[in-house]
C-alpha positions in Angstrom: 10.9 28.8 -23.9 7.6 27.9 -24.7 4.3 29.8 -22.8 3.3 29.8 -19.0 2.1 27.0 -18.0 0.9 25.2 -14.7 2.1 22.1 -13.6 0.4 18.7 -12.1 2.4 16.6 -10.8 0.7 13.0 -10.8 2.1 10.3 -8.3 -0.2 7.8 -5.8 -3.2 9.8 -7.5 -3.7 8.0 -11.3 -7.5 9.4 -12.2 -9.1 12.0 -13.4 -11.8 11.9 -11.5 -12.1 13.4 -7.9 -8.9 14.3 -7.8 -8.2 17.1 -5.6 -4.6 18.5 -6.5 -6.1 18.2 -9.9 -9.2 20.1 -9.1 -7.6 22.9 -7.6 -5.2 22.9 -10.5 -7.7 23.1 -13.1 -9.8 25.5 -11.3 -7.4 28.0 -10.6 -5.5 28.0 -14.1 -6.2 28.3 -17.8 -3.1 25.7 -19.2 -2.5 23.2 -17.0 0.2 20.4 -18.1 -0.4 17.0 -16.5 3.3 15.2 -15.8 4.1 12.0 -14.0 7.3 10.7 -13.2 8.7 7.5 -12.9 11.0 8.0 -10.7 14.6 6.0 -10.6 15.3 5.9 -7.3 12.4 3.9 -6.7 11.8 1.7 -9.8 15.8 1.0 -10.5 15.8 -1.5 -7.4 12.1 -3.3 -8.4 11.8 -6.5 -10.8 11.6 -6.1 -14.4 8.5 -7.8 -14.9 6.9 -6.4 -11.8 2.7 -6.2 -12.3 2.6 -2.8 -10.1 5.0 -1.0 -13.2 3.0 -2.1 -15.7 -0.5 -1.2 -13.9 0.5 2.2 -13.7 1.9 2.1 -17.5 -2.0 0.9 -17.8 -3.5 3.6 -16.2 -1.2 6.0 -17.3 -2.5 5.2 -21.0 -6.0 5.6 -19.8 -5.6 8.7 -18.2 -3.6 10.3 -21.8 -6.4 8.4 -23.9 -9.3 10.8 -22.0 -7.0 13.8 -22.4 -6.5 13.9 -25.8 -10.5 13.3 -26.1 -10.3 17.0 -24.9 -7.0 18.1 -26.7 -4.6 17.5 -24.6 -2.2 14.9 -22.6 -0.1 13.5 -20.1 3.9 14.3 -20.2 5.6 11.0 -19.1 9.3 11.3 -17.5 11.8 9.0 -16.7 14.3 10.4 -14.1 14.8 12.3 -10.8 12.4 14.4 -9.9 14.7 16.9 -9.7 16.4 16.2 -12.7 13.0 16.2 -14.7 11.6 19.3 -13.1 15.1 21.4 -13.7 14.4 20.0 -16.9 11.0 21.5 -17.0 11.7 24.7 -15.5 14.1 25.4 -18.6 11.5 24.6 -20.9 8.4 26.1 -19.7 7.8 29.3 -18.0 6.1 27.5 -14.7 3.9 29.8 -12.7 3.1 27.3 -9.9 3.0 23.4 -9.2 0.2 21.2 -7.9 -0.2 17.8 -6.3 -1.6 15.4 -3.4 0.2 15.2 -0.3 2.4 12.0 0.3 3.2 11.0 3.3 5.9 8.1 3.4 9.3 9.6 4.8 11.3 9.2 0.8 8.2 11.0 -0.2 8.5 14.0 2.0 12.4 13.9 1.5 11.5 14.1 -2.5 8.9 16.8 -2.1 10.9 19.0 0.6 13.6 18.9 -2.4 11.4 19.8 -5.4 9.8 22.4 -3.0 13.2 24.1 -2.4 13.9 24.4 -5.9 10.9 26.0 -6.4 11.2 28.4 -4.4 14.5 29.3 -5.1 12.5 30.4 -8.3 9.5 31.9 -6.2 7.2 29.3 -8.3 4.6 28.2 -5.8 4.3 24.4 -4.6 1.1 23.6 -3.9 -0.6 20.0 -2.4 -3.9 18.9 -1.2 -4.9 16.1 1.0 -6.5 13.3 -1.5 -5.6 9.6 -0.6 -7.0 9.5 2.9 -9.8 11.2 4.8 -8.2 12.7 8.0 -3.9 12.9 7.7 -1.1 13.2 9.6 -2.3 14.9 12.9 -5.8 15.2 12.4 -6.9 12.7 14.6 -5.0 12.6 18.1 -6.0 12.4 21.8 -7.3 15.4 23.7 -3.9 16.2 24.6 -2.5 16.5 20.8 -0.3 13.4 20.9 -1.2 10.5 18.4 -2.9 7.3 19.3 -1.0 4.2 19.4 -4.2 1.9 20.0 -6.6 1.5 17.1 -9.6 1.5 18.7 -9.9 4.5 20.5 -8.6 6.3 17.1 -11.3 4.8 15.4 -13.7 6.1 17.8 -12.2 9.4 17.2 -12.0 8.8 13.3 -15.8 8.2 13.7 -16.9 10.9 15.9 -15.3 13.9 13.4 -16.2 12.3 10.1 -19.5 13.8 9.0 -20.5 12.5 5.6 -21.7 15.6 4.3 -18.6 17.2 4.2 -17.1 13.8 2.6 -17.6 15.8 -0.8 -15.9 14.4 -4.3 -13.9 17.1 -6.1 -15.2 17.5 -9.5 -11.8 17.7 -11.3 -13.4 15.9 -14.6 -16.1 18.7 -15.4 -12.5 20.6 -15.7 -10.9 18.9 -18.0 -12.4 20.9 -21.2 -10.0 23.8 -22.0 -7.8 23.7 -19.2 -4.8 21.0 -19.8 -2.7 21.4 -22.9 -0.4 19.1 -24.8 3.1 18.6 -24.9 6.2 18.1 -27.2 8.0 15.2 -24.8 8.2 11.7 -26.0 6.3 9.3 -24.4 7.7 6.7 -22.2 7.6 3.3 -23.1 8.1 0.4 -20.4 10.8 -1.2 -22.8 12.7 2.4 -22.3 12.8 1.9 -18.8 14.0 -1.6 -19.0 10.9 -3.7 -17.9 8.8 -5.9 -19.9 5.1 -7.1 -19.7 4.5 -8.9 -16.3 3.1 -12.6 -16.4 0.7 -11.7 -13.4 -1.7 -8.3 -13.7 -3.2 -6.7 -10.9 -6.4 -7.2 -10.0 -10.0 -5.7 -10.6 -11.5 -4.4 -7.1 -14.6 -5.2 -6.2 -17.0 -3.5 -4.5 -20.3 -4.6 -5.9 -22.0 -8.6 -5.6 -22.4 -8.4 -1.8 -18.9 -7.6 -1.3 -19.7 -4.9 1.1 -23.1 -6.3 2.6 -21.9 -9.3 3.1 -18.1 -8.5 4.4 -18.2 -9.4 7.9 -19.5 -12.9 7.3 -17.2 -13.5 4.4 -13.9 -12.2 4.6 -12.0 -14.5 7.2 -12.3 -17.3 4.6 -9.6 -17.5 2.0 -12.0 -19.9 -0.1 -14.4 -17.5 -0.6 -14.4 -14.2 -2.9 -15.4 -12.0 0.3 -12.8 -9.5 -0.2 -13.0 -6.3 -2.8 -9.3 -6.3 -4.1 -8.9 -2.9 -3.2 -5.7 -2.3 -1.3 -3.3 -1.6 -4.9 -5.9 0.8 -6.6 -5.9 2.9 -3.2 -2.1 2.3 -3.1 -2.2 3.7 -6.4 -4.8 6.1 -6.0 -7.1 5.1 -9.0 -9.9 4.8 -7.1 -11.0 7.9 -4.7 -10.7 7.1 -0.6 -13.8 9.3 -0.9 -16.2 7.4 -2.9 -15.3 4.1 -1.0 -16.0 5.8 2.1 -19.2 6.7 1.2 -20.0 3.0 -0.3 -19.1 2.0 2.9 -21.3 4.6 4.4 -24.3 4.3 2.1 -24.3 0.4 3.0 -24.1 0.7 6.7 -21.1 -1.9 7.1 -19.1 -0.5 10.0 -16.8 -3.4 9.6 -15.5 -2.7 6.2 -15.2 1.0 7.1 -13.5 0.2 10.1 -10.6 -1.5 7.7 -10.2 1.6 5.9 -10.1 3.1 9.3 -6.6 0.9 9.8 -5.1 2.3 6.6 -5.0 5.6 8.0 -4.5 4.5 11.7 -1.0 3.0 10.1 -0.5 5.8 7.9 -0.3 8.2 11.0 1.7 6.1 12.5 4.5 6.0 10.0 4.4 9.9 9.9 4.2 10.6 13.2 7.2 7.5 14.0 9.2 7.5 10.7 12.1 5.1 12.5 9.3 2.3 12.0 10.5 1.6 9.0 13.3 -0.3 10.3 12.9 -0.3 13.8 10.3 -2.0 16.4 8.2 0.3 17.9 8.6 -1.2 21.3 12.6 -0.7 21.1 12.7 -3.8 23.7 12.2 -5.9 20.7 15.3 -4.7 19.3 16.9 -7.6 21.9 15.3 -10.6 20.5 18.1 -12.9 19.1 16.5 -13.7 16.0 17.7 -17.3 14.5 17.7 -15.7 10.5 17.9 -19.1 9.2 18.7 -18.8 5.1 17.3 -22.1 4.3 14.7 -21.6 6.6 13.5 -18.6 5.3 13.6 -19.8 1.3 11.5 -22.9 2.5 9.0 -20.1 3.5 9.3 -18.0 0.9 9.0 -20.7 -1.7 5.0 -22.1 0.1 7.3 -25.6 1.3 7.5 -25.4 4.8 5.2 -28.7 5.8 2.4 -26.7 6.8 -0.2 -26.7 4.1 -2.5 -23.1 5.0 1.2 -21.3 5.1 2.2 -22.4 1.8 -0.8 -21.8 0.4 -0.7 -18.6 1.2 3.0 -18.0 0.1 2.3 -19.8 -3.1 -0.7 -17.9 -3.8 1.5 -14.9 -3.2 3.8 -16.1 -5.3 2.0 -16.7 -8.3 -0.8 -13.5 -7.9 0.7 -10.8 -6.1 -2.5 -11.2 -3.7 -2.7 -12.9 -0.1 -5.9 -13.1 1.8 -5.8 -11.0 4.9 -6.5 -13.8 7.4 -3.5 -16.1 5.7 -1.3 -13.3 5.7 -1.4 -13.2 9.4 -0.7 -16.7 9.8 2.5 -16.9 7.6 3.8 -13.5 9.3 3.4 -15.2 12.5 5.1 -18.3 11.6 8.1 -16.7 9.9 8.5 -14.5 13.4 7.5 -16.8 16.0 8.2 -20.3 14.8 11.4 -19.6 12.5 12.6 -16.9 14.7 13.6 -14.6 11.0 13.7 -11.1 12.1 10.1 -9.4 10.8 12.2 -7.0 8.5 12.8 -10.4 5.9 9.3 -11.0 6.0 8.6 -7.0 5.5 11.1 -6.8 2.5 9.6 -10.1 0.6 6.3 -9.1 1.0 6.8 -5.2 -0.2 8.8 -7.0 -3.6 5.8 -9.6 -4.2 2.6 -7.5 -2.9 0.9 -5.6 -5.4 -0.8 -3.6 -2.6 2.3 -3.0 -0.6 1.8 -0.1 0.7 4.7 1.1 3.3 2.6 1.8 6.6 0.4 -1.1 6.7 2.9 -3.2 5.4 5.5 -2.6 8.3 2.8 -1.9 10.5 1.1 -5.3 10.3 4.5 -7.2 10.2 5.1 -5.7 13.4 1.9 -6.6 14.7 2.4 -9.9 14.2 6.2 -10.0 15.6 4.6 -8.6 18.6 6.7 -5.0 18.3 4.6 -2.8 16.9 1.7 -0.2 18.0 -1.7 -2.5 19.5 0.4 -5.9 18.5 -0.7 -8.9 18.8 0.9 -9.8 22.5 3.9 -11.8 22.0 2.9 -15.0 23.6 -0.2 -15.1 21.0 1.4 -17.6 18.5 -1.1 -19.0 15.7 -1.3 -22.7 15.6 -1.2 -23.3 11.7 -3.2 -26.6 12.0 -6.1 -25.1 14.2 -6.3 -22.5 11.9 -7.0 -24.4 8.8 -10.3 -26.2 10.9 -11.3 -22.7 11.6 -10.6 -21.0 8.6 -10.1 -23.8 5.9 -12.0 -26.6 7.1 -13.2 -28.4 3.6 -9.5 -27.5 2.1 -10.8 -26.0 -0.5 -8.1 -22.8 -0.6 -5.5 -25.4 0.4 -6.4 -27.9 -2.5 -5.9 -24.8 -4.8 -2.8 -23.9 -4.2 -1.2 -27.0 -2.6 -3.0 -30.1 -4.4 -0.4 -32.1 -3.3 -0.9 -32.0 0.2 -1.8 -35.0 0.7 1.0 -36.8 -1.5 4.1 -38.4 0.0 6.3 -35.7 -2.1 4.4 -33.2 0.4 7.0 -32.2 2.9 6.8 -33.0 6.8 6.6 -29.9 9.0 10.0 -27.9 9.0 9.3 -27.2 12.3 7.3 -29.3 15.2 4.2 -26.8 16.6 5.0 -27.4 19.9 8.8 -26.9 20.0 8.6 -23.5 18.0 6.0 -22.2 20.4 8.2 -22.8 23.3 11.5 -22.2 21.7 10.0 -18.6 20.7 8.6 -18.1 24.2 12.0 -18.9 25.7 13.4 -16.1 23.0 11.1 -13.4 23.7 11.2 -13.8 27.6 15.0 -13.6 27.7 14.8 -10.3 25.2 12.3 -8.8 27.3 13.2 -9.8 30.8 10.6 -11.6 31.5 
């Protein structure tokens, strides 16, 4: 058995930088070995050439490169948790484990696990709130139960943030003489049976006017108005923190207000787990979805006839990214004028997204199926020719990604406007006995 060591545990949390498990592990401990897992009961079921993989890979190599500037580096499993930290436990003598918080119910299931089998061993488990600002049951009505409607949480979220106390956690001025290095074998992505991905996640963006000019902007697909941040806080290789205060420093309430959702839905899942596969409104359970096959590949594929959906699709398709304001637009037609249940839509956008991140993701497909927490009422259907005049007007995003839109090979509309609207009315009213 090799020496005592302390354990990080790296997971939704890839920097160095303000990084608060990490600073509390560093800080409190002289040998500190950094360990991330890629963990097979998640990766086994995901595409071998999926982008999100290899960005971690990416970032994973970053994150060893600075180590070994200071003499150590970053153990990289391939496994159970379970497995790997039995493994761990019979190498090293581990005096105590540190990480962030998760909050997804397979996370909480994985981390109630390893925490049992640490203390079956008395080795103390220790994690630290890192990826969001206020978690879980921090912000709730005057009565202690959570909020359902975004606004008057983001009121809340408002009133108790105080930016002086938003403070960064110096974790790389601890990097010197604290982490050590490690006899594992390092991981390669061949090893784990992916292979380089044709499409690469995105750089984010918060400089160029991004922020200043966000509420103008970022309803227009055309435009670059949006900061490409969603998979690098997915991922955690930015700090929530230091956007924050971005946010803060430039006075744009909107764009903080959208960081506000994230943890509006993240509070949601945790306090409602069943979300995941059920409507919040169980009512909705009742509507007699049509689930289509065909239907649903014409949609998948960008072909339905309706040139802003399939841009959209197809820009999803081939980038991993959809604008925000598209992405409401193709939700709603797949729900409302194909009648597919929201949880196909849900499933193809957590493969393809490369910010898919659990609670928004099934929190903003509900929203647009009408069955979720302050949805988007059920008669609101979005009228995917009115919204290219308001959204799309000169084409430009359509020409893009459909260039062909104008050709005879273009498909007619799978689906006449006005019959879906009243055909999903019809639907919903008999499901909810109206």
């Amino acid at each position: 058995m090799n020496s005592k060591i302390t354990l990080f545990w790296f997971r939704r949390d890839l920097r160095l930088h303000d990084n608060h498990g990490l600073y509390e592990a560093l800080k409190n401990n002289d040998s500190v070995l950094p360990i991330f897992i890629f963990d097979q009961q998640i990766i086994d079921s995901l595409p071998k050439k999926d982008a999100r993989v290899e960005f971690i890979y990416e970032q994973l190599i970053k994150i060893n490169t600075t180590l070994k500037s200071y003499g150590s580096q970053l153990a990289i499993f391939n496994g159970t948790p379970e497995t790997i930290f039995s493994q761990l436990l019979s190498d090293y003598e581990v005096s105590s484990v540190y990480c962030n918080h998760d909050y997804e119910p397979y996370a909480l299931s994985r981390d109630q696990t390893i925490a049992d089998l640490l203390k079956s061993k008395s080795i103390p488990f220790q994690s630290y709130k890192d990826q969001v600002i206020f978690e879980r049951n921090q912000i709730t009505k005057d009565d202690g139960l959570p909020y359902k409607v975004y606004t008057p949480y983001s009121k809340k979220w408002l009133a108790a943030f105080d930016a002086n106390k938003c403070k960064s956690y110096k974790s790389e001025d601890l990097l010197e003489n604290s982490c050590q290095r490690t006899n594992y074998n390092w991981v390669e992505l061949k090893d784990m049976g992916f292979e380089p991905s044709p499409v690469k996640v995105a750089p984010f963006d918060i400089d160029n006017g991004i922020i200043e000019n966000y509420e103008a902007r970022r309803n227009f697909p055309a435009v670059n108005g949006t900061s490409k941040l969603g998979p690098h806080l997915r991922f955690g290789t930015v700090s929530v923190r230091q956007i924050v205060s971005k946010a803060i420093q430039f006075e744009n309430t909107v764009f903080l207000k959208e960081l506000i959702w994230r943890e509006f839905f993240m509070q949601i899942l945790w306090h409602f787990p069943h979300t995941v596969t059920q409507s919040f409104k169980p009512q909705y359970e009742a509507i007699k979805w049509r689930n289509d096959p065909s239907e649903y590949q014409k949609w998948c594929d960008g072909a339905t006839g309706y040139p802003l959906v399939d841009a959209g699709m197809r820009e999803l398709n081939q980038t991993g990214f959809m604008h925000n304001r598209v992405r409401m637009l193709v939700g709603s037609f797949l729900c409302k004028h194909l009648l597919i249940d929201w949880r196909w839509g849900e499933a193809y956008f957590a493969e393809k997204l490369h910010d898919f991140e659990l609670s928004s993701n099934v929190s903003n497909w509900q929203w647009v199926a009408g069955c979720g927490v302050d949805a988007a009422p059920y008669f609101r259907i979005f009228n995917p020719t009115t919204q290219v005049s308001n959204f799309d007007k000169e084409h430009l995003y359509i020409k893009k990604w459909v260039p062909e839109y104008q050709e005879l090979t273009y498909p007619t509309p799978m689906v006449d406007h006005k019959f879906a609207r009243e055909r999903c009315l019809k639907t919903y009213k008999e499901a909810l006995g109206k």
